[in-house]
C-alpha positions in Angstrom: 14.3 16.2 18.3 11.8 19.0 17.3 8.3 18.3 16.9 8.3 18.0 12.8 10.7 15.8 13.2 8.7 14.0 15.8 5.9 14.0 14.4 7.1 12.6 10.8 8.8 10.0 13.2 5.4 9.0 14.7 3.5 8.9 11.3 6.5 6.5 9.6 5.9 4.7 12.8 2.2 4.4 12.3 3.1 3.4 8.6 0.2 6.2 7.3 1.6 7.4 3.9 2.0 11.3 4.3 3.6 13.7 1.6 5.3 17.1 2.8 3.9 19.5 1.4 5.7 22.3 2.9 7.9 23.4 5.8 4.8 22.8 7.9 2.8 21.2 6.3 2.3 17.3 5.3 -1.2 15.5 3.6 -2.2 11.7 4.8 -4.1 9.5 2.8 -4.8 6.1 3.9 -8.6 5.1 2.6 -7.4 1.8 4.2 -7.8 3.0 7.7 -10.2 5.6 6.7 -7.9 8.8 6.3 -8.4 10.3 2.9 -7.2 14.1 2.5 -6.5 14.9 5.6 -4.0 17.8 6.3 -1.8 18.0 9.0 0.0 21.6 9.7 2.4 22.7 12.2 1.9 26.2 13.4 4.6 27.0 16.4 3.4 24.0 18.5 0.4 23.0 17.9 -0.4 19.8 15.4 -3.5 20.6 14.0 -5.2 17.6 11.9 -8.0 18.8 9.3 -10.6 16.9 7.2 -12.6 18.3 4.9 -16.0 16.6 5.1 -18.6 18.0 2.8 -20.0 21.4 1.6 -22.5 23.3 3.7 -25.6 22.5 2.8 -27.8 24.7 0.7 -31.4 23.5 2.6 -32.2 22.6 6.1 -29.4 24.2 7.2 -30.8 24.8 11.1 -31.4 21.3 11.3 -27.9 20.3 9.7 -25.8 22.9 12.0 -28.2 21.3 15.0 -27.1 17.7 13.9 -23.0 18.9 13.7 -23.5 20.2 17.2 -25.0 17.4 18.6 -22.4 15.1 17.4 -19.5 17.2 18.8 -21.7 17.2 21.9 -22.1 13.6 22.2 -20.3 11.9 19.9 -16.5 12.8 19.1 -13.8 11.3 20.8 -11.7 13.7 19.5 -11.6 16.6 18.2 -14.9 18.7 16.7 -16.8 19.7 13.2 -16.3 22.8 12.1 -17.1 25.3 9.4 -14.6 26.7 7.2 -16.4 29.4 4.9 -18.9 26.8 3.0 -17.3 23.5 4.0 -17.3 21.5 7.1 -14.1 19.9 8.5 -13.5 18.1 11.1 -10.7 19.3 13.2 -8.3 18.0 16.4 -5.6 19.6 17.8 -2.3 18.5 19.9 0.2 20.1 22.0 3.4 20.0 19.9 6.3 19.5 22.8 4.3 17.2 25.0 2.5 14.8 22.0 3.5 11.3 22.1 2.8 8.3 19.6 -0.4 7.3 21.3 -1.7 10.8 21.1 -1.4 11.4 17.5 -2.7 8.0 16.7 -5.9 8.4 19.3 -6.5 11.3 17.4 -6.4 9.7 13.8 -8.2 6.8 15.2 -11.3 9.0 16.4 -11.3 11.0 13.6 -11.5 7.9 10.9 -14.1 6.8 13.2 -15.9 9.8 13.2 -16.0 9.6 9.5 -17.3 6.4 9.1 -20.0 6.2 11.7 -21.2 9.9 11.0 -21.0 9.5 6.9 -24.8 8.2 7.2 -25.8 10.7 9.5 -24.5 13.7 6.9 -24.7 12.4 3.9 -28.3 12.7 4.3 -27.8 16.5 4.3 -25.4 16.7 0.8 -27.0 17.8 -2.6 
């Protein structure tokens, strides 16, 4: 079995609702278990699982890059915030050939997790 196959397995297993929306590349939304536009993309083998989170904000920007590190630092289970040009995501990724069922739902697990206990901590931040 390769690993798109595999991993389309694992989510119908999982019963989260995915779309393809290309060769390598599927969108989850569940806002029952706290998964709302997340991508998931396939490049060679590694699973990479992307929210987008929020734009950047336009003020206290030291002190909101400061917060986003201190949660990665402290407070992720999985995977870490990032910036992609003026948006944050938060992004985990998984060895393809190696990733089993409890992998890949660890890693949705922390990142709805993430999302709901950091929501209060960010929103703060948003215009």
């Amino acid at each position: 079995m390769d690993i798109k196959e595999k991993l389309e397995g694992y989510l119908i297993e999982l019963s989260i609702p995915f779309e393809k929306k290309g060769d390598n590349l599927w969108s989850v939304n569940d806002s029952s278990k706290n998964l709302e536009n997340v991508i998931v993309t396939l490049n060679t083998d590694v699973v990479t699982i992307t929210v987008p989170v929020m734009a950047v904000p336009s003020a206290k920007k030291e002190e909101f890059y400061e917060t986003l590190l201190k949660l990665n630092a402290t407070d992720m289970i999985h995977g870490a915030y990032g910036i992609n040009g003026n948006n944050v995501t938060l992004v985990d990724s998984l060895e393809g050939q190696t990733m089993d069922l409890g992998e890949l739902q660890a890693s949705l697990d922390a990142i709805s997790l993430a999302l709901s206990q950091h929501y209060p901590i960010l929103s703060k931040y948003r215009k």
